[in-house]
MDAnalysis code that builds the backbone (N, CA, C; Angstrom):
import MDAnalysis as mda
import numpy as np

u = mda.Universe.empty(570, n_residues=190, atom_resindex=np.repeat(np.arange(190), 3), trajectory=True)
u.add_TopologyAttr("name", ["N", "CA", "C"] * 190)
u.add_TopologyAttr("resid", np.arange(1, 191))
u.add_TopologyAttr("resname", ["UNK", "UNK", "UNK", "UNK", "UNK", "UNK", "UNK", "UNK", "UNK", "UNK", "UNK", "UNK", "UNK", "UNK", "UNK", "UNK", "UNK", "UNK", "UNK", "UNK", "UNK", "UNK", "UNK", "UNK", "UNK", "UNK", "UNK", "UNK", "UNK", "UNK", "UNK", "UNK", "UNK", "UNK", "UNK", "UNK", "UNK", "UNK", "UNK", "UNK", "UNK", "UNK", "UNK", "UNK", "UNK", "UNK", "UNK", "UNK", "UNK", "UNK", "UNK", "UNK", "UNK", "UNK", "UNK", "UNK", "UNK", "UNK", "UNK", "UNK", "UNK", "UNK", "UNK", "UNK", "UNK", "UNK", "UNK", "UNK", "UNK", "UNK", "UNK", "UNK", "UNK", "UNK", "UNK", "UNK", "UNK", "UNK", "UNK", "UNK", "UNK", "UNK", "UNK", "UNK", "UNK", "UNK", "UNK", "UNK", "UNK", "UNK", "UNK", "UNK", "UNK", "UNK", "UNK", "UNK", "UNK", "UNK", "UNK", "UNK", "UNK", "UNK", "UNK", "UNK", "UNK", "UNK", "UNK", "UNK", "UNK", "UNK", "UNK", "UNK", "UNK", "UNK", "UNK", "UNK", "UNK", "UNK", "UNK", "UNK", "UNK", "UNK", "UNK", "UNK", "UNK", "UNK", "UNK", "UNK", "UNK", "UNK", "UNK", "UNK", "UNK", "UNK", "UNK", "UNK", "UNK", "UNK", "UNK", "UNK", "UNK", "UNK", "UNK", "UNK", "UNK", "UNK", "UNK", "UNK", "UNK", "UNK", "UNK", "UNK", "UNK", "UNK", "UNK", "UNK", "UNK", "UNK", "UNK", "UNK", "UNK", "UNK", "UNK", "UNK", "UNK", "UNK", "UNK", "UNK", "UNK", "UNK", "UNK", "UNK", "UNK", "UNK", "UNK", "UNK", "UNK", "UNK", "UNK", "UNK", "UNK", "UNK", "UNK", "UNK", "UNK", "UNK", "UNK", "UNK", "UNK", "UNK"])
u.atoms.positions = np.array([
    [-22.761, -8.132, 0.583],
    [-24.079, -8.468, 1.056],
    [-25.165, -7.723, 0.288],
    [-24.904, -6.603, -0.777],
    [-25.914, -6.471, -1.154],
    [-25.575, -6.431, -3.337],
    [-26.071, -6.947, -3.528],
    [-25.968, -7.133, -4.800],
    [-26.653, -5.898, -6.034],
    [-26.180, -5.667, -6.961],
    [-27.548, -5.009, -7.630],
    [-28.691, -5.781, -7.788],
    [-29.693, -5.073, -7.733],
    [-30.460, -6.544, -7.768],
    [-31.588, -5.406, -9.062],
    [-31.514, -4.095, -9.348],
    [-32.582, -3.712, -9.963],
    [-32.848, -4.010, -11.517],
    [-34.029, -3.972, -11.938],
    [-33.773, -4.848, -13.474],
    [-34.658, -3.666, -14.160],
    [-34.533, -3.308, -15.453],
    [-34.843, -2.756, -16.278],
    [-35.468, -3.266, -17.914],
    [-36.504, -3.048, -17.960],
    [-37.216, -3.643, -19.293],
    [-37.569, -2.784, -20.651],
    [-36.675, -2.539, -21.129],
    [-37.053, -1.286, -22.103],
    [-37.867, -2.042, -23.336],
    [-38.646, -1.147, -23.804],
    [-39.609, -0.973, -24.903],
    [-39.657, -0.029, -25.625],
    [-40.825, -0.563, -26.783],
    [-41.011, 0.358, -27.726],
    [-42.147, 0.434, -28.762],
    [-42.655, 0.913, -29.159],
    [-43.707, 0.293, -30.439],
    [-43.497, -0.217, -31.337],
    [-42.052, 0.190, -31.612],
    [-41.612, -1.173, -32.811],
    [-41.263, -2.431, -32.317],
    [-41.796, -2.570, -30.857],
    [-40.775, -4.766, -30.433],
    [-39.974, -3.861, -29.217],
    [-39.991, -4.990, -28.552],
    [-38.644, -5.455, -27.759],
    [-36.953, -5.019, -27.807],
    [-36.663, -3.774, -27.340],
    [-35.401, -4.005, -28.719],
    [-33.844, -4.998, -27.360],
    [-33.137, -5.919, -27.923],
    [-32.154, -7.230, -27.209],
    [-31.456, -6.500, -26.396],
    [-31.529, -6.667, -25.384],
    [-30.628, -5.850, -23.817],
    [-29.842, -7.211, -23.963],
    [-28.440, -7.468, -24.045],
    [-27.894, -9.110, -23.612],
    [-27.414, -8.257, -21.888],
    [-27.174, -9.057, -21.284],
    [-26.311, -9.502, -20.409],
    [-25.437, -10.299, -20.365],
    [-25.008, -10.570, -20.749],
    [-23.406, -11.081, -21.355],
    [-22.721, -10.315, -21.682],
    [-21.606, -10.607, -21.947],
    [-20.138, -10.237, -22.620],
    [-20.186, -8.548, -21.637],
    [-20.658, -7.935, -20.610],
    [-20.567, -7.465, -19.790],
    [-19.347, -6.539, -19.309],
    [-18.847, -7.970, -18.501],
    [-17.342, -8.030, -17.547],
    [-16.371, -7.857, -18.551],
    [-15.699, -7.733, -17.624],
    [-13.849, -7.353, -17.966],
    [-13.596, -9.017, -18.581],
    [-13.211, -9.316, -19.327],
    [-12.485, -10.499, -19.989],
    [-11.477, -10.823, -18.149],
    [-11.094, -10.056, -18.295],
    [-9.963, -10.596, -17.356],
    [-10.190, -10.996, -15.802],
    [-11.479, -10.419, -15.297],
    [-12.253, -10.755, -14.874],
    [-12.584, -11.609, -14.880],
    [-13.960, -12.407, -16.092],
    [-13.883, -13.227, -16.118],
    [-13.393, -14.651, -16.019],
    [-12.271, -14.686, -16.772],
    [-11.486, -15.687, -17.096],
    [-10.371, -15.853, -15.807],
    [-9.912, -14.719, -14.915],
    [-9.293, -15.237, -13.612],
    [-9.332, -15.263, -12.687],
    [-10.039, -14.461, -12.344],
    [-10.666, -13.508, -10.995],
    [-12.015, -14.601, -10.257],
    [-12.790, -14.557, -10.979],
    [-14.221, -15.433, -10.785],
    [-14.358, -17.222, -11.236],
    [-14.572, -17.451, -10.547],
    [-14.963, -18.989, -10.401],
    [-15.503, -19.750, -10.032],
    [-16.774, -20.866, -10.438],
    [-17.288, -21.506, -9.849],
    [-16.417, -23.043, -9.433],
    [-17.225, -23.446, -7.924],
    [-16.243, -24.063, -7.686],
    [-15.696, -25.730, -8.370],
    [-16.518, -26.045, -9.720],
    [-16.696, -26.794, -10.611],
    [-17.030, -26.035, -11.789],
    [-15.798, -25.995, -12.428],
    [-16.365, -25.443, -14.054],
    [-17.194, -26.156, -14.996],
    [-17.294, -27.426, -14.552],
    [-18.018, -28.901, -15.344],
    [-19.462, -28.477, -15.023],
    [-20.107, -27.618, -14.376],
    [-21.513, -28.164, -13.920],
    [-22.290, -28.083, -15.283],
    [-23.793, -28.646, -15.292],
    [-24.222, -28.622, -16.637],
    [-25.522, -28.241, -16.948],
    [-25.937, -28.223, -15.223],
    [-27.637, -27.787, -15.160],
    [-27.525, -27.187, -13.727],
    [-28.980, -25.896, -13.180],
    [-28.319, -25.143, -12.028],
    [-28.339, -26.341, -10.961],
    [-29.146, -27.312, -11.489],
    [-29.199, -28.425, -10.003],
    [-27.943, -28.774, -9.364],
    [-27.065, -29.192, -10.472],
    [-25.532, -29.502, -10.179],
    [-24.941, -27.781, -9.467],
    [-25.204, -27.436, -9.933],
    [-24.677, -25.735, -9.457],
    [-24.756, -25.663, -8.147],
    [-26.628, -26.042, -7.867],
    [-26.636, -25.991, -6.390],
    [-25.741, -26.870, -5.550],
    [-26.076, -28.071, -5.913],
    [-25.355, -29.417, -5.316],
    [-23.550, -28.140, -4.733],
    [-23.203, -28.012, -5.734],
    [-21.462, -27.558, -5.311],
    [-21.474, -26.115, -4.191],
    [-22.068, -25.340, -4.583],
    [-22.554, -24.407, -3.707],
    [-23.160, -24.992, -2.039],
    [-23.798, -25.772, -2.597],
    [-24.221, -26.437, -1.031],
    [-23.621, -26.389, -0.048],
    [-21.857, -26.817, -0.135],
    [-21.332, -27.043, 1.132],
    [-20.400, -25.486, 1.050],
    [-20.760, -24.621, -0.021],
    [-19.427, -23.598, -0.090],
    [-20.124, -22.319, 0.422],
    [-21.201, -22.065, 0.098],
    [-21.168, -20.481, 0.458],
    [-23.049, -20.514, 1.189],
    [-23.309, -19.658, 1.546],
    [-24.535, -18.957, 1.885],
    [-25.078, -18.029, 1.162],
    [-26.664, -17.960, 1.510],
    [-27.180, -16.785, 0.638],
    [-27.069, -15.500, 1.661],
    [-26.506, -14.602, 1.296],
    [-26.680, -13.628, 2.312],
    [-27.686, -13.217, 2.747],
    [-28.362, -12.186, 4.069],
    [-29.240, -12.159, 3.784],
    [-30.576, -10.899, 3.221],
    [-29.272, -10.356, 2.616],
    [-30.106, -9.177, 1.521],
    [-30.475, -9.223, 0.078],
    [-29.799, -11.043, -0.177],
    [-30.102, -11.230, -1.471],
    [-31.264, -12.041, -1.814],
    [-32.018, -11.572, -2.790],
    [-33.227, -12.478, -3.471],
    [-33.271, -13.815, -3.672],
    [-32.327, -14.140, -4.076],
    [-31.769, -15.484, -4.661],
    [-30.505, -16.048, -4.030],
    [-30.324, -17.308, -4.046],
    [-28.790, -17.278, -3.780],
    [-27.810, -17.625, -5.157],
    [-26.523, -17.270, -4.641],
    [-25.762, -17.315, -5.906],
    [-25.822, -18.269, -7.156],
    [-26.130, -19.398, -6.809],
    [-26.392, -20.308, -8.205],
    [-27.244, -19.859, -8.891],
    [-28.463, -19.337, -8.545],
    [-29.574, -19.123, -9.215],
    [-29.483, -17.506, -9.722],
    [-28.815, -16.999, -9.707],
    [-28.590, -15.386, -10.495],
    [-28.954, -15.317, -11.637],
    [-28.629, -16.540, -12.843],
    [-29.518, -16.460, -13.999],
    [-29.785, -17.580, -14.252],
    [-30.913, -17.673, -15.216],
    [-31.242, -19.138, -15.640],
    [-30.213, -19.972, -16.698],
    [-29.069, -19.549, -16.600],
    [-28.600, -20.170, -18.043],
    [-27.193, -20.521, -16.815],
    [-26.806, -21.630, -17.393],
    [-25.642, -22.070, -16.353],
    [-24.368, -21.697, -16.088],
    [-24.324, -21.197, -17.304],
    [-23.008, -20.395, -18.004],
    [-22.505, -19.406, -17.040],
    [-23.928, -18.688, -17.176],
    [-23.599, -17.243, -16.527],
    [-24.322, -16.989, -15.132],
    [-24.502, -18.397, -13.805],
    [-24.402, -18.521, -12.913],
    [-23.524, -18.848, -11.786],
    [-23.313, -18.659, -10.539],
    [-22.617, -18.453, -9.603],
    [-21.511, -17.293, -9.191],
    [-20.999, -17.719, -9.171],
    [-19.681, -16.515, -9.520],
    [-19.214, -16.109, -10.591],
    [-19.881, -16.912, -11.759],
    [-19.254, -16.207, -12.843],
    [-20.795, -15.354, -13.652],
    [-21.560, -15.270, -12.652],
    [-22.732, -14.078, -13.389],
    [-21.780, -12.697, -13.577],
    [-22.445, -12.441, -14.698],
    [-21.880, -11.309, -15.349],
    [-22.130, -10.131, -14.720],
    [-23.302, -10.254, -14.118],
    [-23.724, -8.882, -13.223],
    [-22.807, -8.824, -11.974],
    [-22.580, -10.161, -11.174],
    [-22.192, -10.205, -10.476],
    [-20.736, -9.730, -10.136],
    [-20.464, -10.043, -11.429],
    [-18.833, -9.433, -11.739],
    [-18.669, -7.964, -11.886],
    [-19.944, -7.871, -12.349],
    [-19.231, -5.676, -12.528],
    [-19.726, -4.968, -11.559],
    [-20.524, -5.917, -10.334],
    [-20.813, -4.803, -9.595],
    [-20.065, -5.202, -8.233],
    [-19.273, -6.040, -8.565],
    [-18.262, -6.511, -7.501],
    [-16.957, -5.705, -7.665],
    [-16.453, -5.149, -9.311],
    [-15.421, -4.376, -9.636],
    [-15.493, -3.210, -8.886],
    [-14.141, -3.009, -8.022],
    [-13.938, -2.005, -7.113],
    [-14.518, -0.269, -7.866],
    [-15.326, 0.243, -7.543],
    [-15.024, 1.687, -8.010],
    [-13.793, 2.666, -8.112],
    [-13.293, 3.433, -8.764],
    [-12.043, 4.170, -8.172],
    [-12.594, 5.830, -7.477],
    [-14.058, 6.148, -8.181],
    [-14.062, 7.250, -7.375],
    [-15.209, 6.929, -6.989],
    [-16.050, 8.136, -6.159],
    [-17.091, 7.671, -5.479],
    [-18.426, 8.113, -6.255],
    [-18.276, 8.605, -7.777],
    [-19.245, 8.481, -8.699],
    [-18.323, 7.571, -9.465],
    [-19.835, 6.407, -9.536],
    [-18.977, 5.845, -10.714],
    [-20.420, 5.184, -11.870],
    [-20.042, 4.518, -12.810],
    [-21.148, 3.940, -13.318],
    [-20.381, 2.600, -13.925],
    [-21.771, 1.679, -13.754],
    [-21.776, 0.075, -13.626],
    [-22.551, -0.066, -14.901],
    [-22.080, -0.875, -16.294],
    [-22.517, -1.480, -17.561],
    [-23.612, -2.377, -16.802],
    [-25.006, -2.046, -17.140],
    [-25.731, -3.230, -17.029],
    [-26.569, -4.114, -17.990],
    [-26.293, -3.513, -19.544],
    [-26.437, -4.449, -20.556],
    [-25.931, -4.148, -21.859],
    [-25.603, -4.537, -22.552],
    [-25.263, -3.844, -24.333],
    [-26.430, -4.170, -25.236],
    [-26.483, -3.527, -26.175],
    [-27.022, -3.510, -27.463],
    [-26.303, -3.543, -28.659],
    [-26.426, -4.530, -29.232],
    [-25.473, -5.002, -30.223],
    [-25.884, -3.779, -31.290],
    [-27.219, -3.793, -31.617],
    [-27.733, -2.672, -32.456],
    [-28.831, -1.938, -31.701],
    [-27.972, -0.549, -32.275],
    [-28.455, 0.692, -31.818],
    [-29.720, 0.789, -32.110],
    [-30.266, 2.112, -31.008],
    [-31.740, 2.522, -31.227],
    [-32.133, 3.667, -32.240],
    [-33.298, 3.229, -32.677],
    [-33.987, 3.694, -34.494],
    [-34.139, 5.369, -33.632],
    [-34.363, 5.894, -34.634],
    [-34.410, 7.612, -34.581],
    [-35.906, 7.678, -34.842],
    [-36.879, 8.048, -34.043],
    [-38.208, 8.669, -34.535],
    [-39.265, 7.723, -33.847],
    [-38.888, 6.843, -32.843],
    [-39.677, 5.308, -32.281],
    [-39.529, 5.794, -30.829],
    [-40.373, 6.195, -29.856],
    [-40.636, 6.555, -28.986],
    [-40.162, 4.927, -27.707],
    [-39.104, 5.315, -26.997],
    [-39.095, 3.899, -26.022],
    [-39.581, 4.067, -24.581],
    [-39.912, 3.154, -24.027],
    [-40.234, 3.338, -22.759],
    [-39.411, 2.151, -22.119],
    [-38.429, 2.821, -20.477],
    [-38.116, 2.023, -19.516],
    [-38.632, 1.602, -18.081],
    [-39.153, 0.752, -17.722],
    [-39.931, -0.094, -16.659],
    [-38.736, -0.678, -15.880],
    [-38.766, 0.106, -14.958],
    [-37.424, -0.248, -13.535],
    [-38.243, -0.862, -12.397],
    [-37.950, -1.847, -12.156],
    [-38.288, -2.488, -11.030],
    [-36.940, -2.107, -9.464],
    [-37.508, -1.080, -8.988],
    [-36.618, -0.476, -8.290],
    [-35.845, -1.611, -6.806],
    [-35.056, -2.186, -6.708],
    [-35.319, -3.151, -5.639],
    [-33.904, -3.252, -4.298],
    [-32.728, -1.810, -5.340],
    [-31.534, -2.048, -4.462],
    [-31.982, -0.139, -4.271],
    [-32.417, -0.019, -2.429],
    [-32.716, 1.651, -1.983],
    [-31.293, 1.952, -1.804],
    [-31.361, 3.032, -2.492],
    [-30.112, 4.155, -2.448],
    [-30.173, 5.413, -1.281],
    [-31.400, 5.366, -0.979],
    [-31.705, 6.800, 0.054],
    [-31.086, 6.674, 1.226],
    [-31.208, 5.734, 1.616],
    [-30.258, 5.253, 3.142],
    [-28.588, 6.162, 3.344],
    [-28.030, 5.826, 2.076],
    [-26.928, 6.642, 2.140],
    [-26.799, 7.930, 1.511],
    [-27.947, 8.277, 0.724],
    [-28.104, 9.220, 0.418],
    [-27.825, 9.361, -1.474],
    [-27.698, 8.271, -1.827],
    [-26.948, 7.844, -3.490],
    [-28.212, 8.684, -4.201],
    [-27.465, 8.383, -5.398],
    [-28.043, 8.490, -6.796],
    [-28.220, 7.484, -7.509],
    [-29.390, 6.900, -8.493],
    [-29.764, 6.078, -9.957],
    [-29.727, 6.829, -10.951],
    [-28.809, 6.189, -11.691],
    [-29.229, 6.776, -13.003],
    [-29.252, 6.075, -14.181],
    [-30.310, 6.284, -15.577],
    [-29.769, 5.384, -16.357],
    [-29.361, 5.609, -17.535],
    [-28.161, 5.728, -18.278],
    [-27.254, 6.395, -19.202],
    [-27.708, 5.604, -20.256],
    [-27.868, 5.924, -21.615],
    [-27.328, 5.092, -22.529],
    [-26.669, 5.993, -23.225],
    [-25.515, 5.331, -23.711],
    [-24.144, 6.091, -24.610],
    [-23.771, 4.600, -25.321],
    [-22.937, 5.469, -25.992],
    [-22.114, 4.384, -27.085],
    [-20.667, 4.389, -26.902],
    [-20.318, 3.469, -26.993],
    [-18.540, 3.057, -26.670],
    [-17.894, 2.799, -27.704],
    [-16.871, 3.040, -27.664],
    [-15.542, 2.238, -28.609],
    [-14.715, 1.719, -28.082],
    [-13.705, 1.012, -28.639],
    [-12.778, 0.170, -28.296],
    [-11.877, 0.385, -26.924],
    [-11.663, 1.999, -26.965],
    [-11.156, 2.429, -26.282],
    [-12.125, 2.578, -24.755],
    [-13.358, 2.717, -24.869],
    [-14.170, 3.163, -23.716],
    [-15.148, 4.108, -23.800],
    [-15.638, 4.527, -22.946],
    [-16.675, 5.324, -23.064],
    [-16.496, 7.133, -23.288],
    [-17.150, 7.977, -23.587],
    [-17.097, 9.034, -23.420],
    [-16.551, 9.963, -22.610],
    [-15.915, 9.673, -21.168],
    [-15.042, 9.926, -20.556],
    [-13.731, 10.414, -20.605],
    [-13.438, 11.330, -21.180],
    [-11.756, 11.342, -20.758],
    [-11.435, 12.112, -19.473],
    [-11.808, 11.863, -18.335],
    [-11.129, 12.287, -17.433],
    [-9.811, 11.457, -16.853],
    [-10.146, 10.124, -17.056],
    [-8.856, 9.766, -16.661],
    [-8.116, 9.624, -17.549],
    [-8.185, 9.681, -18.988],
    [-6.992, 9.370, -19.913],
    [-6.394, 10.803, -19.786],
    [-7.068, 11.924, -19.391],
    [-6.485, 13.370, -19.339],
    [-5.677, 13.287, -17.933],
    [-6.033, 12.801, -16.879],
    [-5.501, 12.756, -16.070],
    [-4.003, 12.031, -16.123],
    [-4.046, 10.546, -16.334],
    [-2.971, 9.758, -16.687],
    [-2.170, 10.851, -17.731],
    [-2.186, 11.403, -18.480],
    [-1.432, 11.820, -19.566],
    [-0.913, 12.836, -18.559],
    [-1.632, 13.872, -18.047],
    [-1.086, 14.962, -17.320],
    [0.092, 14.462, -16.592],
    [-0.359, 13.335, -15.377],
    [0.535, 13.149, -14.526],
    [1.705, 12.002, -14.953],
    [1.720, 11.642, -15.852],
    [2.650, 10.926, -16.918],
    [3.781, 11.995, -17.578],
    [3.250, 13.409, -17.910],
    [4.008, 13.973, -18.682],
    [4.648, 14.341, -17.699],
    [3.836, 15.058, -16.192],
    [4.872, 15.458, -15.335],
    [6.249, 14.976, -14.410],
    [6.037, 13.549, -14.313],
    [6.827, 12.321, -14.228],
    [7.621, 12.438, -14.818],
    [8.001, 12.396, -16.130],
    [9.011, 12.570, -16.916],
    [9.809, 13.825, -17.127],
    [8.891, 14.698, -16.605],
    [9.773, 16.180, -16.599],
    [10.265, 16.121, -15.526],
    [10.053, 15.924, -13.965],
    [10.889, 15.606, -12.807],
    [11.574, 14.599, -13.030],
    [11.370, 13.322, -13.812],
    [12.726, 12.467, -13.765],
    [13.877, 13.301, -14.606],
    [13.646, 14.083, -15.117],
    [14.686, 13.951, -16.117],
    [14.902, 15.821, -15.697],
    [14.639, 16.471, -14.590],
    [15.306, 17.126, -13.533],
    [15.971, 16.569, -12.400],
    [15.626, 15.657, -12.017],
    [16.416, 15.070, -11.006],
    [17.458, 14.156, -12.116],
    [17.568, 14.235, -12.634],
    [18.444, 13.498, -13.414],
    [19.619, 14.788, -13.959],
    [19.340, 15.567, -14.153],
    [20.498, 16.443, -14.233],
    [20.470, 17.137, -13.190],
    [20.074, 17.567, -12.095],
    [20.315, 17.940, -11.021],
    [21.700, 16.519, -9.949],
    [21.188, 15.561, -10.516],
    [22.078, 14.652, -9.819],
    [23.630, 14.213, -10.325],
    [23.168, 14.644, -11.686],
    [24.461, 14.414, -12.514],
    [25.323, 15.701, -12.010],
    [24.997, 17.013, -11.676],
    [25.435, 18.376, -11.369],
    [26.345, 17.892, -10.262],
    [25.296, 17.238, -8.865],
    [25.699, 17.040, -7.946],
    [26.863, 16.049, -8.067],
    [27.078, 14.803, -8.802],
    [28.179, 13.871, -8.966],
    [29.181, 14.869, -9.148],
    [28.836, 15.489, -10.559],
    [30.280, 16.158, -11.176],
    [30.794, 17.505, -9.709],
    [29.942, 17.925, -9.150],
    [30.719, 18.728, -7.404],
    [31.444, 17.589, -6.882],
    [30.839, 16.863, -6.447],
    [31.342, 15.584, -5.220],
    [32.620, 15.050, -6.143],
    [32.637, 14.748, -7.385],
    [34.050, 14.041, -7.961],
    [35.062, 15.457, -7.463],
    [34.539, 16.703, -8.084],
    [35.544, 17.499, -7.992],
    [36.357, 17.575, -6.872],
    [35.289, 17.865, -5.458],
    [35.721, 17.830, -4.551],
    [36.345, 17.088, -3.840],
    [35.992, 15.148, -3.966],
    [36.888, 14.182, -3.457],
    [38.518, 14.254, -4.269],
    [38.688, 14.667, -5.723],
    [39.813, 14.526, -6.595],
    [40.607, 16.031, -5.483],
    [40.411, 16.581, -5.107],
    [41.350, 18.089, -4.675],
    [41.368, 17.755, -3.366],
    [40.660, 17.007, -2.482],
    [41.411, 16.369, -1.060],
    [42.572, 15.005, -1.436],
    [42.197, 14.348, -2.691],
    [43.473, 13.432, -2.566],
    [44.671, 14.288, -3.310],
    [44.100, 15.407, -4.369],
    [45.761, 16.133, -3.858],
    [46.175, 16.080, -3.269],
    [45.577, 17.528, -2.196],
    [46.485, 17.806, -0.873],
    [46.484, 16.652, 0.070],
    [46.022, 15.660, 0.413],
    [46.459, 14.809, 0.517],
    [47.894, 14.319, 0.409],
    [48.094, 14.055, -1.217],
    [49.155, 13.722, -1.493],
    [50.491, 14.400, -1.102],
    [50.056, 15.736, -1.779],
    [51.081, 17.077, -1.740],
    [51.296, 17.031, -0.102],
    [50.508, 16.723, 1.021],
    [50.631, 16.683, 2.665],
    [51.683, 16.138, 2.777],
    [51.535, 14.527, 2.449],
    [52.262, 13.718, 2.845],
    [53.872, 13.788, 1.893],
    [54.065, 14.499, 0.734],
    [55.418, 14.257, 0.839],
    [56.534, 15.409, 1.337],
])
């Protein structure tokens, strides 16, 4: 029920510099997760038309879902915004991509950002913030969780492979011990 809804306009004295909104989301996301309920539509009118009988506008949102952007592509459920701020968080700081720059910003050109503030955080007590960093293939500047995963990955493998000779220990007792009751066993009975 409540969407991001805040928008950001950065500037500069040299121009405009291209915020896209696109290419955003998770690919995988995209492509399985999200769906409008006609992939054919071709203008938002048709958009609305299908939406009509399927969903509601909630009522904390500005717009309703067809109309999220002007381009058709990247309306209804498959808005791009809509998709990353629907992606579950895993901790309770987290941060949400809200545009790329194909090309980076000039060194020595003073920018200014104009936030139209419109989703309040004070209620629960949150934080805004607005990052810009640069990514690679791999992700962002972060390694807490690739340090993490590695840690608890390496330790995984050092307990499997203690319980793995701890269990082999234990077989080779238990054979010993079942093989010396079917002795005497044997030796009993004749």
């Amino acid at each position: 029920n409540s969407p991001f809804n805040d928008s950001f306009e950065l500037g500069s004295s040299a121009g405009v510099p291209n915020v896209s909104r696109t290419g955003i989301a998770w690919r995988s996301d995209r492509e399985r997760k999200y769906a409008n309920p006609s992939p054919l539509a071709t203008s938002i009118g048709e958009l609305r038309s299908q939406f009509a009988n399927v969903t509601l506008k909630p009522p904390s949102w500005a717009v309703p879902v067809y109309e999220l952007s002007g381009n058709v592509e990247n309306s209804g459920f498959v808005n791009e915004d809509l998709i990353v701020w629907m992606r579950t968080a895993a901790l309770p700081r987290f941060r949400k991509l809200y545009g790329r720059m194909d090309t980076g910003l000039q060194a020595g050109i003073q920018y200014s950002v104009m936030i139209d503030y419109n989703f309040p955080v004070t209620v629960f007590k949150g934080k805004k913030l607005l990052i810009f960093t640069t990514t690679s293939s791999v992700g962002g500047r972060n390694f807490f969780l690739p340090i993490i995963y590695l840690a608890v990955g390496t330790l995984l493998v050092v307990l499997s492979v203690v319980f793995f000779v701890l269990h082999g220990q234990y077989e080779k007792r238990r054979d010993e011990r079942n093989w010396k009751r079917v002795r005497e066993f044997r030796q009993g009975s004749e």
